[in-house]
N, CA, C and O atoms as a Tripos MOL2 file, in Angstrom:
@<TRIPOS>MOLECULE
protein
  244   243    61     0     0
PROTEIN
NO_CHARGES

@<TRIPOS>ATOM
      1 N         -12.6110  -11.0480   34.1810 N.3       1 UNK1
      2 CA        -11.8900  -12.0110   33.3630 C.3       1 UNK1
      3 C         -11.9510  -11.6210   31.8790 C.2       1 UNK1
      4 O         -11.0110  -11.5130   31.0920 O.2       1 UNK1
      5 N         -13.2940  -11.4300   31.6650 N.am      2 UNK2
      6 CA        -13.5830  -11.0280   30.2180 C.3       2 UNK2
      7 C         -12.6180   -9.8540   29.3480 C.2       2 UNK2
      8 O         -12.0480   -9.9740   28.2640 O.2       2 UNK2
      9 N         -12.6970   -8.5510   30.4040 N.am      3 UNK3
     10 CA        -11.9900   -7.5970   30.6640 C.3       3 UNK3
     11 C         -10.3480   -8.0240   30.3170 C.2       3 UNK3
     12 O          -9.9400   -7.7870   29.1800 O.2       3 UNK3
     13 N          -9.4770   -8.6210   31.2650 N.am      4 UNK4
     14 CA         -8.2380   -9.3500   30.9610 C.3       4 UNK4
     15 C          -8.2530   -9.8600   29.8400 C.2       4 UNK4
     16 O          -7.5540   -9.3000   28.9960 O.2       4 UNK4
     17 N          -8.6960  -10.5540   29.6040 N.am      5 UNK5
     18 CA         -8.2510  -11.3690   27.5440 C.3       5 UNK5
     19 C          -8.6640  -10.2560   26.7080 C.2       5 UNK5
     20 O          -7.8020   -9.9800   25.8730 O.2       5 UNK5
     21 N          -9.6540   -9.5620   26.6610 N.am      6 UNK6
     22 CA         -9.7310   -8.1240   25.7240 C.3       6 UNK6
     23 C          -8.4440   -7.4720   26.0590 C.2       6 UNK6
     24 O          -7.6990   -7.5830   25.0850 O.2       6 UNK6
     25 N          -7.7680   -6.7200   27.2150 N.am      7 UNK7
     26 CA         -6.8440   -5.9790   27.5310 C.3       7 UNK7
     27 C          -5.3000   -6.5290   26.6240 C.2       7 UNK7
     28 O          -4.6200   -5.9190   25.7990 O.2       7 UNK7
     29 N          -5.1480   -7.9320   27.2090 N.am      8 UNK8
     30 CA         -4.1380   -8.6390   26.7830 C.3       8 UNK8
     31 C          -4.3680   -8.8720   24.8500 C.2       8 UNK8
     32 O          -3.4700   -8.7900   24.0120 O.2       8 UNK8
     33 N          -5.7140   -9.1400   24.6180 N.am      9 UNK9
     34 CA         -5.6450   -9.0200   23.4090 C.3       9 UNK9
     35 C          -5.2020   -7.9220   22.5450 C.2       9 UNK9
     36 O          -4.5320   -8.2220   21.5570 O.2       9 UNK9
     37 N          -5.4690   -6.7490   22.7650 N.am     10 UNK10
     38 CA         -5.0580   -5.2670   22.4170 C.3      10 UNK10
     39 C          -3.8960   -5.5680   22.3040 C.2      10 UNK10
     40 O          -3.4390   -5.6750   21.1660 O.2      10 UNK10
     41 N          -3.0510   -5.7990   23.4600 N.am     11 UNK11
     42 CA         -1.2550   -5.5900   23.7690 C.3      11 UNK11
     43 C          -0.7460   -6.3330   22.9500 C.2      11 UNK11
     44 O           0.3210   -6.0340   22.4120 O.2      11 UNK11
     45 N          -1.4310   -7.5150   22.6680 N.am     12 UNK12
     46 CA         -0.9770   -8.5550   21.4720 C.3      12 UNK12
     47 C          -0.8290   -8.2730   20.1460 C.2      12 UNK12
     48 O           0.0090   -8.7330   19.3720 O.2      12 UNK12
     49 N          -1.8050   -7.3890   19.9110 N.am     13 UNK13
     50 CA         -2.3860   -7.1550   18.2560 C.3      13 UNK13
     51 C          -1.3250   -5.4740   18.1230 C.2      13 UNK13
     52 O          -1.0020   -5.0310   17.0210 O.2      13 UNK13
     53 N          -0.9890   -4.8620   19.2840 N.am     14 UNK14
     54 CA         -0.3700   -3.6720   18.8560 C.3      14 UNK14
     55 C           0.9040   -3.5520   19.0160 C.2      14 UNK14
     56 O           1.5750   -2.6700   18.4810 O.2      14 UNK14
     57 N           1.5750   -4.9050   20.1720 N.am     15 UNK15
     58 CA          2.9690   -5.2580   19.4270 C.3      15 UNK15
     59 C           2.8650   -5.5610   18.1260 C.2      15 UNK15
     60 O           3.8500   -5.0680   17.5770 O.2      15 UNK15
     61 N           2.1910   -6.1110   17.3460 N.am     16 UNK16
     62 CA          2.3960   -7.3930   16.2960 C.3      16 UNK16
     63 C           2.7000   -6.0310   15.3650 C.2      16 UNK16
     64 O           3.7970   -5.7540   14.8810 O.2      16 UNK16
     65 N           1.0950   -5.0110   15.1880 N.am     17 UNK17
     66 CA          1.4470   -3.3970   14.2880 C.3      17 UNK17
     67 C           2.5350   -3.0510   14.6410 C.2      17 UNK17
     68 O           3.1980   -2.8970   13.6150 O.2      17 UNK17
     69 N           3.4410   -2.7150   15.9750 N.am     18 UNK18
     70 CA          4.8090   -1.8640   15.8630 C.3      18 UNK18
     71 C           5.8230   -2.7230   15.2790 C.2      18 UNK18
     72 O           6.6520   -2.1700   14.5570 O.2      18 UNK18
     73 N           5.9080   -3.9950   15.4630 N.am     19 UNK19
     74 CA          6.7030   -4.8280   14.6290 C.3      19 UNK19
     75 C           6.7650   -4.7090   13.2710 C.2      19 UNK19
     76 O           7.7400   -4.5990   12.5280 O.2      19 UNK19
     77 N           5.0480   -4.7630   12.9400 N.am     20 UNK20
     78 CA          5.1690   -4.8880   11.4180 C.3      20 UNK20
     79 C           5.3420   -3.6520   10.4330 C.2      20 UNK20
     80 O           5.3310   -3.7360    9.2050 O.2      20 UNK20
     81 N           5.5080   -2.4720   11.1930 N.am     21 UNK21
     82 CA          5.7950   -1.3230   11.3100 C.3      21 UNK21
     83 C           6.7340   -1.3330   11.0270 C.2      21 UNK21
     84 O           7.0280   -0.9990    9.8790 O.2      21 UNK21
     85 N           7.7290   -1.7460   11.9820 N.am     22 UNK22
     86 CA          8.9960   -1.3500   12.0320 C.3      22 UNK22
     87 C           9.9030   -2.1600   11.0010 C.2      22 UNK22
     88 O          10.9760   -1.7600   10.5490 O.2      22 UNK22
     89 N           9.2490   -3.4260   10.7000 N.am     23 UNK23
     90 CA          9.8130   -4.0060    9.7540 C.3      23 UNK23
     91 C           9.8690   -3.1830    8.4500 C.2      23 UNK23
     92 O          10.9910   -2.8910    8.0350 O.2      23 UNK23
     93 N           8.5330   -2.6800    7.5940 N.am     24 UNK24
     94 CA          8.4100   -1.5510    6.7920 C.3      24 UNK24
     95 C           9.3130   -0.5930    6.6110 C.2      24 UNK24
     96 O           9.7230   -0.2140    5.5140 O.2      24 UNK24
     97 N           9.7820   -0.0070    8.1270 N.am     25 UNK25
     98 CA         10.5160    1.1270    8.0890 C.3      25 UNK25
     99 C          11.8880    1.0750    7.5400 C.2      25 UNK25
    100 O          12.5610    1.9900    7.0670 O.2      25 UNK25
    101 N          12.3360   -0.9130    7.7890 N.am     26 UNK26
    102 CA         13.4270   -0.4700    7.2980 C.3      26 UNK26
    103 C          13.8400   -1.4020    6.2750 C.2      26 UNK26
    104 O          15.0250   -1.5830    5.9940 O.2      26 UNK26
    105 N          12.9040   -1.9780    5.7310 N.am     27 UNK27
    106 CA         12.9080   -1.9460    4.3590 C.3      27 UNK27
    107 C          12.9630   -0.7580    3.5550 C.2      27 UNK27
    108 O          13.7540   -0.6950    2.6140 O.2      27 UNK27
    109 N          12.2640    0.1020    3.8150 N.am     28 UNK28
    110 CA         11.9300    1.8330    2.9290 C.3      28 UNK28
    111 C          13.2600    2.3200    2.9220 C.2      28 UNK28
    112 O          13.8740    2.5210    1.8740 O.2      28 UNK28
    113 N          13.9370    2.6070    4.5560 N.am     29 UNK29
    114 CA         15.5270    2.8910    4.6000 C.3      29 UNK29
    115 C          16.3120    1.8610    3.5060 C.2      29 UNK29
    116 O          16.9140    2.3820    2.5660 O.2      29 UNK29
    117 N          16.2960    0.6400    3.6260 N.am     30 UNK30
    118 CA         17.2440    0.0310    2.9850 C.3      30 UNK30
    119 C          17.9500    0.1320    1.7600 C.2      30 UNK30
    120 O          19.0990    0.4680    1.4720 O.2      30 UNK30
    121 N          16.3000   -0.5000    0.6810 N.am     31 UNK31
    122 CA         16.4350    0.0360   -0.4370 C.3      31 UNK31
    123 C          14.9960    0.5030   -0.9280 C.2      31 UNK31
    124 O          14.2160   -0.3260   -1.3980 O.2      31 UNK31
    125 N          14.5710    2.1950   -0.7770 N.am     32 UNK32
    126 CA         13.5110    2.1040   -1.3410 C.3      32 UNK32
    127 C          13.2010    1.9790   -2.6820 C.2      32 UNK32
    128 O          12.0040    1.7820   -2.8900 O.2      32 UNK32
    129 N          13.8710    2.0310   -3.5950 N.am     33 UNK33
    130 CA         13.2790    1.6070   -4.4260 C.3      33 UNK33
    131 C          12.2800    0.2990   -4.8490 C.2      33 UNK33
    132 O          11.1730    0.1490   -5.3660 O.2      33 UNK33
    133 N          13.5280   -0.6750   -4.2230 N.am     34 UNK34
    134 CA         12.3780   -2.0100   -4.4880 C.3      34 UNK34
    135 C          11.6470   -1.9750   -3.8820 C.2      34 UNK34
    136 O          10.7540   -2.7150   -4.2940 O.2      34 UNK34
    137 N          11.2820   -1.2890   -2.5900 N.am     35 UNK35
    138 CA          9.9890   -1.2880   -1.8120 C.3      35 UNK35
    139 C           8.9660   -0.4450   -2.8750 C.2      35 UNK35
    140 O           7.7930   -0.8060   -2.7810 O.2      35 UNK35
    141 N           9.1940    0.4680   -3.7280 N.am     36 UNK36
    142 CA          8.0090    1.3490   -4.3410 C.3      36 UNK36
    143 C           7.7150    0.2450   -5.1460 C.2      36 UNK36
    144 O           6.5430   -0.0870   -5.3210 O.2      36 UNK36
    145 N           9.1070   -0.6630   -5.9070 N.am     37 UNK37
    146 CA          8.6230   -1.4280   -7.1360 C.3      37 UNK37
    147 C           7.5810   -2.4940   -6.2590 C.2      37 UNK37
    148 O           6.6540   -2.8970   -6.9610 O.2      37 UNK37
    149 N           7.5800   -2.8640   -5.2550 N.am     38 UNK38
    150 CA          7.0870   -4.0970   -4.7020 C.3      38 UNK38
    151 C           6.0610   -3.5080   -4.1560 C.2      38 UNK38
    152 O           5.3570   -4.3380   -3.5820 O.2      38 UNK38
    153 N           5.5350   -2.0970   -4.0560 N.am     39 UNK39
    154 CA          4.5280   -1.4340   -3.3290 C.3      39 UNK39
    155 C           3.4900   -1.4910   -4.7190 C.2      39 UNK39
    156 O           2.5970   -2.3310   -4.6040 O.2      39 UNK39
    157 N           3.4900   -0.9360   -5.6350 N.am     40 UNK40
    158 CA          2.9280   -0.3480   -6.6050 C.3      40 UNK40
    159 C           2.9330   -1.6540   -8.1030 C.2      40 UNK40
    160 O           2.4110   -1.4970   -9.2060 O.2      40 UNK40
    161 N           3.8110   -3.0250   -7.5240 N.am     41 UNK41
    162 CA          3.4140   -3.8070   -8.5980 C.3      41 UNK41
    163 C           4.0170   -3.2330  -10.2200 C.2      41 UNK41
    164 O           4.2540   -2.1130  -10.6720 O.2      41 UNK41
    165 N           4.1200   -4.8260  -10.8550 N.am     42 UNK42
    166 CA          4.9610   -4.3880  -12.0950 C.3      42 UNK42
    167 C           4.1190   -3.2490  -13.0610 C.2      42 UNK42
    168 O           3.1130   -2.5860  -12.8120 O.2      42 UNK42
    169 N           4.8290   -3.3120  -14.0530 N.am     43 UNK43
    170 CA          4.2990   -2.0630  -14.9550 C.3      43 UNK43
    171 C           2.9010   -2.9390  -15.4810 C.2      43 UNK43
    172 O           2.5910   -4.1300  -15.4940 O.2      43 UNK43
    173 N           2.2480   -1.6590  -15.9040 N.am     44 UNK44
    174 CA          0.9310   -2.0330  -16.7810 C.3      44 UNK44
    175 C           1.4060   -1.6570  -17.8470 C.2      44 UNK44
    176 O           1.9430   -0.5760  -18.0910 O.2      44 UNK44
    177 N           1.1350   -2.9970  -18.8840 N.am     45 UNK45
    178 CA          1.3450   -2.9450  -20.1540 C.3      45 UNK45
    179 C          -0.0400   -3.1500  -21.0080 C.2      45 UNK45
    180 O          -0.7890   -4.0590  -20.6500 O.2      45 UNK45
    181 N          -0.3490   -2.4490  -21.9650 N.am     46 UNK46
    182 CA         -2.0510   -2.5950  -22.6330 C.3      46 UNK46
    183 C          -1.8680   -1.3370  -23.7010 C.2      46 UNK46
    184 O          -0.7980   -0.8460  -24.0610 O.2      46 UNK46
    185 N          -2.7080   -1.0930  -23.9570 N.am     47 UNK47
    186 CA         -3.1840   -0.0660  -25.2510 C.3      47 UNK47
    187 C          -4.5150    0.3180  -24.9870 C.2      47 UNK47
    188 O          -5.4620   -0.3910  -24.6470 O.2      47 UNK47
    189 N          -4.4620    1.5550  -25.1910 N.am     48 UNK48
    190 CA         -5.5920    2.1390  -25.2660 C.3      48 UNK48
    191 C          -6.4840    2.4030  -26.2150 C.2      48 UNK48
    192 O          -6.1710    3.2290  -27.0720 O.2      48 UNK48
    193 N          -8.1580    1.5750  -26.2830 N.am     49 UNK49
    194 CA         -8.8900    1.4800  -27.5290 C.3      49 UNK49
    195 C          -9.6610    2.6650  -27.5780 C.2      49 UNK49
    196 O         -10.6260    2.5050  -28.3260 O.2      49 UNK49
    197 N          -9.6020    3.9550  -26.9990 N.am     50 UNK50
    198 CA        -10.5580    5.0370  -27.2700 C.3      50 UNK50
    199 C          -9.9490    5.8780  -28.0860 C.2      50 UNK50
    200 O          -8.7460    5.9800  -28.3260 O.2      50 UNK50
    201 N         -10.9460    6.5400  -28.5430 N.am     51 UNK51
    202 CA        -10.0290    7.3320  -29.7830 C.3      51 UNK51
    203 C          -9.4020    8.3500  -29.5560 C.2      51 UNK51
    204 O          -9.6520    8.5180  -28.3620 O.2      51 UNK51
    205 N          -8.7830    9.1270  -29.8460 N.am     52 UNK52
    206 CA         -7.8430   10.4010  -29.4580 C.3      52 UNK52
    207 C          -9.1030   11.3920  -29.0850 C.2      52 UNK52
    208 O          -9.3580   11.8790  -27.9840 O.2      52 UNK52
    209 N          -9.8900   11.5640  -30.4490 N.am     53 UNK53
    210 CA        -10.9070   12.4220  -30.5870 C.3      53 UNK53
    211 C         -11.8630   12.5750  -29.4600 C.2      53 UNK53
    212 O         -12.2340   13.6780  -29.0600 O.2      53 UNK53
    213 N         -12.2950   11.3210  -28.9040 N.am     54 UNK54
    214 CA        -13.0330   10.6550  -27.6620 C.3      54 UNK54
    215 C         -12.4260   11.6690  -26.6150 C.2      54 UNK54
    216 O         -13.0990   12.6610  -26.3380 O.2      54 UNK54
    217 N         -11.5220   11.5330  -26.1760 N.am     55 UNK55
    218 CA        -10.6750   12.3380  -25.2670 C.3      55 UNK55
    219 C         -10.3130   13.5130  -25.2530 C.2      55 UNK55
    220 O         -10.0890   14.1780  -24.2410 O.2      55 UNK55
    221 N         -10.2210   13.8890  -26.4450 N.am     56 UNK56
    222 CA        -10.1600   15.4260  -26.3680 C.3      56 UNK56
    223 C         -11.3700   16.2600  -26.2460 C.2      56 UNK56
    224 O         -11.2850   17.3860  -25.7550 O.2      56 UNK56
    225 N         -12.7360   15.6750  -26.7520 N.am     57 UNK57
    226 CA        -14.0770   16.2800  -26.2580 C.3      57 UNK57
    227 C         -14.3260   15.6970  -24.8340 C.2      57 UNK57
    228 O         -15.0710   16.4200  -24.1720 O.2      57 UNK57
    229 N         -13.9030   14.5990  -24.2060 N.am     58 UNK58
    230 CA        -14.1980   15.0790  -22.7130 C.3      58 UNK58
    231 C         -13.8870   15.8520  -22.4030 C.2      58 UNK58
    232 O         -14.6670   16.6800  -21.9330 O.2      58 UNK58
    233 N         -11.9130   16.1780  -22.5010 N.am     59 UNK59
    234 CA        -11.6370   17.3660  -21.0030 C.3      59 UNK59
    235 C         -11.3930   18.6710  -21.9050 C.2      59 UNK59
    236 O         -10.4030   19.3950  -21.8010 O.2      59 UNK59
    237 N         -12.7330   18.9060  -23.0470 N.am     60 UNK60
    238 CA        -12.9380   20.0580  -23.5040 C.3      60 UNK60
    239 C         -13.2230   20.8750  -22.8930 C.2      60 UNK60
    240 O         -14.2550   20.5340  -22.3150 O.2      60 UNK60
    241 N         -12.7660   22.4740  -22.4320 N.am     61 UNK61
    242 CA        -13.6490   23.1380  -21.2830 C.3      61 UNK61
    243 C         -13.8910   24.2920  -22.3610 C.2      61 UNK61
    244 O         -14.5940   25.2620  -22.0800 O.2      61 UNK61
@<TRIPOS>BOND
     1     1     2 1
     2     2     3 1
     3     3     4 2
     4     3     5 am
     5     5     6 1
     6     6     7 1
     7     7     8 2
     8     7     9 am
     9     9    10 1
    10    10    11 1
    11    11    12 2
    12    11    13 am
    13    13    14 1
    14    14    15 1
    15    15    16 2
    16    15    17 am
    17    17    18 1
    18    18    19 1
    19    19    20 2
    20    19    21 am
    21    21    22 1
    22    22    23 1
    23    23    24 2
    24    23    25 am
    25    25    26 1
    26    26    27 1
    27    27    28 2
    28    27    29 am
    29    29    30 1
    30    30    31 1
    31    31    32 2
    32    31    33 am
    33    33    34 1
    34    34    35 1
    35    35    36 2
    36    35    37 am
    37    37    38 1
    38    38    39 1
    39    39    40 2
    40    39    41 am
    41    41    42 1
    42    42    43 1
    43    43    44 2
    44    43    45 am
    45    45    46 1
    46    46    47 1
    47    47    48 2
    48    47    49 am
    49    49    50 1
    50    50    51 1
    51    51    52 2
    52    51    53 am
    53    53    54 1
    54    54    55 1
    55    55    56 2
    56    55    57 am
    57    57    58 1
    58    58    59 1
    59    59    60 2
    60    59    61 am
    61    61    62 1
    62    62    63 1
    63    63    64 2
    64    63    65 am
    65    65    66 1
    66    66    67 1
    67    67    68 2
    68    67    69 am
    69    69    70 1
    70    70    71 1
    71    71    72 2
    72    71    73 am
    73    73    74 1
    74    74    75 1
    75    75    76 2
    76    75    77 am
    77    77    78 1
    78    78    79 1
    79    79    80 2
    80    79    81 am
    81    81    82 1
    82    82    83 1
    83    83    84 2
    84    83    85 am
    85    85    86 1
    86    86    87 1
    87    87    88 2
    88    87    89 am
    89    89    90 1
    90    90    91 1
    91    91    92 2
    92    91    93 am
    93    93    94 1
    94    94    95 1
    95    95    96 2
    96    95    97 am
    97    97    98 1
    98    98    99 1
    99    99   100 2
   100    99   101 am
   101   101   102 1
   102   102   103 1
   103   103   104 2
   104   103   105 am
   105   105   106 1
   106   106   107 1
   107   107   108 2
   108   107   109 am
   109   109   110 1
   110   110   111 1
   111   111   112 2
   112   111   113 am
   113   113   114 1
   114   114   115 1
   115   115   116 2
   116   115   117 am
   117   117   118 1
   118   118   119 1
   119   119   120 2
   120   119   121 am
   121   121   122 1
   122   122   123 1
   123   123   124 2
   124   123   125 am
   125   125   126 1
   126   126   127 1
   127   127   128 2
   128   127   129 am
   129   129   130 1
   130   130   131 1
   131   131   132 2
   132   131   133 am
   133   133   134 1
   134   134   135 1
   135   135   136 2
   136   135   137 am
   137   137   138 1
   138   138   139 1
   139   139   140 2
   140   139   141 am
   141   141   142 1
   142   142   143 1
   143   143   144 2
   144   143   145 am
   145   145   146 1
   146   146   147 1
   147   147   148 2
   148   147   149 am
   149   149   150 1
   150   150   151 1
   151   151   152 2
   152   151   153 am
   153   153   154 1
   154   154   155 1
   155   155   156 2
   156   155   157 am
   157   157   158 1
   158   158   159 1
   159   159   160 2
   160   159   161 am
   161   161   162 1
   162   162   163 1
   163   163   164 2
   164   163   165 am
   165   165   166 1
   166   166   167 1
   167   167   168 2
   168   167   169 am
   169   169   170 1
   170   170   171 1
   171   171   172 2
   172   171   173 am
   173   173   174 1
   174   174   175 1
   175   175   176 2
   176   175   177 am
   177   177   178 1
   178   178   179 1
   179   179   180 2
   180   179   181 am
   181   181   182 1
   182   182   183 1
   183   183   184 2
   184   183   185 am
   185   185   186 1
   186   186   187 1
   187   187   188 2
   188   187   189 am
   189   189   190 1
   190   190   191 1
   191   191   192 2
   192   191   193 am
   193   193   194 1
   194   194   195 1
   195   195   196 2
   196   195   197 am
   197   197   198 1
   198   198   199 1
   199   199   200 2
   200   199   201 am
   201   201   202 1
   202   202   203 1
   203   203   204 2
   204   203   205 am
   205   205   206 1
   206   206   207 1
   207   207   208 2
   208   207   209 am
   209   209   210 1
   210   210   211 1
   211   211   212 2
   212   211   213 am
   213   213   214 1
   214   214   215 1
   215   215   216 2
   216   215   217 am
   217   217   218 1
   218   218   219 1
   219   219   220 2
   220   219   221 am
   221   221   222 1
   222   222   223 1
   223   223   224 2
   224   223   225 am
   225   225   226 1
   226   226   227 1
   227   227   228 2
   228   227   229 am
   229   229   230 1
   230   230   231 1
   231   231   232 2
   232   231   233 am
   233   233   234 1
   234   234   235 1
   235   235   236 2
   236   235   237 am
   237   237   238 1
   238   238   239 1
   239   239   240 2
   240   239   241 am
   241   241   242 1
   242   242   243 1
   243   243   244 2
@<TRIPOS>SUBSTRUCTURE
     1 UNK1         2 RESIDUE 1 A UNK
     2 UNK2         6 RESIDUE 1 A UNK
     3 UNK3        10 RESIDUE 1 A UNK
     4 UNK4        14 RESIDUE 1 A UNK
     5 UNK5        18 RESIDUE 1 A UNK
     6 UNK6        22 RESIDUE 1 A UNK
     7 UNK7        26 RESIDUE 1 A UNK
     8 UNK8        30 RESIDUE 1 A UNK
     9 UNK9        34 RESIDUE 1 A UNK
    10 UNK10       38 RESIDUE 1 A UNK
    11 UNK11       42 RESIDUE 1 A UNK
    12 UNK12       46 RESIDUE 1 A UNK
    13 UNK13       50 RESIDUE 1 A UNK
    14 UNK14       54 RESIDUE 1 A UNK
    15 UNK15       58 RESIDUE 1 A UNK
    16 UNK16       62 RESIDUE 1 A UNK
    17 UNK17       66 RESIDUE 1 A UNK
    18 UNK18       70 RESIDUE 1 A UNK
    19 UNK19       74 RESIDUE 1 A UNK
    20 UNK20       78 RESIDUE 1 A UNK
    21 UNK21       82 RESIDUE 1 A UNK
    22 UNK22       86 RESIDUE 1 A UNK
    23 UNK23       90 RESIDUE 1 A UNK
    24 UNK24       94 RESIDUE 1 A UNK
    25 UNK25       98 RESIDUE 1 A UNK
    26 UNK26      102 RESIDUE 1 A UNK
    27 UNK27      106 RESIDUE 1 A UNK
    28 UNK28      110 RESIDUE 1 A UNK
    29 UNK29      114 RESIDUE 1 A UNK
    30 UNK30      118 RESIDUE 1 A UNK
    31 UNK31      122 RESIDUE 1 A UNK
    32 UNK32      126 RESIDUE 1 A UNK
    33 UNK33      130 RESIDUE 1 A UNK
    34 UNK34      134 RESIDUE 1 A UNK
    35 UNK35      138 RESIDUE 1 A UNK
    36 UNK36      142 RESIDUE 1 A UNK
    37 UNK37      146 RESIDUE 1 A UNK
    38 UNK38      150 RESIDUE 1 A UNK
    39 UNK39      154 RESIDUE 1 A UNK
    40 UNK40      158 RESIDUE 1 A UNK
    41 UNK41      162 RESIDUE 1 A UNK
    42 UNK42      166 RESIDUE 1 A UNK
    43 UNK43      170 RESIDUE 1 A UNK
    44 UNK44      174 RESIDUE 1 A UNK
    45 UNK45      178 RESIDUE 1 A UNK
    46 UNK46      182 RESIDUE 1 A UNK
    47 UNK47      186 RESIDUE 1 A UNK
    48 UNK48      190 RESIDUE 1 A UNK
    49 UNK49      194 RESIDUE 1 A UNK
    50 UNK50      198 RESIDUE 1 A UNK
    51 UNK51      202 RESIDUE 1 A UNK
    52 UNK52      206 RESIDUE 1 A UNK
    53 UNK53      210 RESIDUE 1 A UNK
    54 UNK54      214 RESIDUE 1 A UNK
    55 UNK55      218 RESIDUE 1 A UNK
    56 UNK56      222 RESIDUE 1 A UNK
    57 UNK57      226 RESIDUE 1 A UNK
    58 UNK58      230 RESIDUE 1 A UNK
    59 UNK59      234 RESIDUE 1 A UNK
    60 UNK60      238 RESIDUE 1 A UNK
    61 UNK61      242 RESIDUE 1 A UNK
């Protein structure tokens, strides 16, 4: 019995992934762009407080 509701549970949970899969897929076909904009979130807007100088002696080699 135990066996059966684990089995059936699997089949449940890996339709639900090919669905939600497939939904993905064709959003990406549709229009990907808004999928990257809606993947990756609006722009980051900020300023950077380290100094130029700061940065150029880190990736000093």
């Amino acid at each position: 019995m135990h066996e059966q509701i684990a089995y059936l549970r699997r089949a449940e949970n890996n339709r639900k992934d090919r669905k939600e899969i497939s939904r993905k897929q064709s959003n990406v076909t549709a229009n990907p762009f808004l999928f990257t904009k809606n993947l990756l979130g609006d722009k980051k807007l900020g300023r950077l407080d380290c100094p130029r100088q700061e940065i150029e002696d880190t990736y000093e080699m």
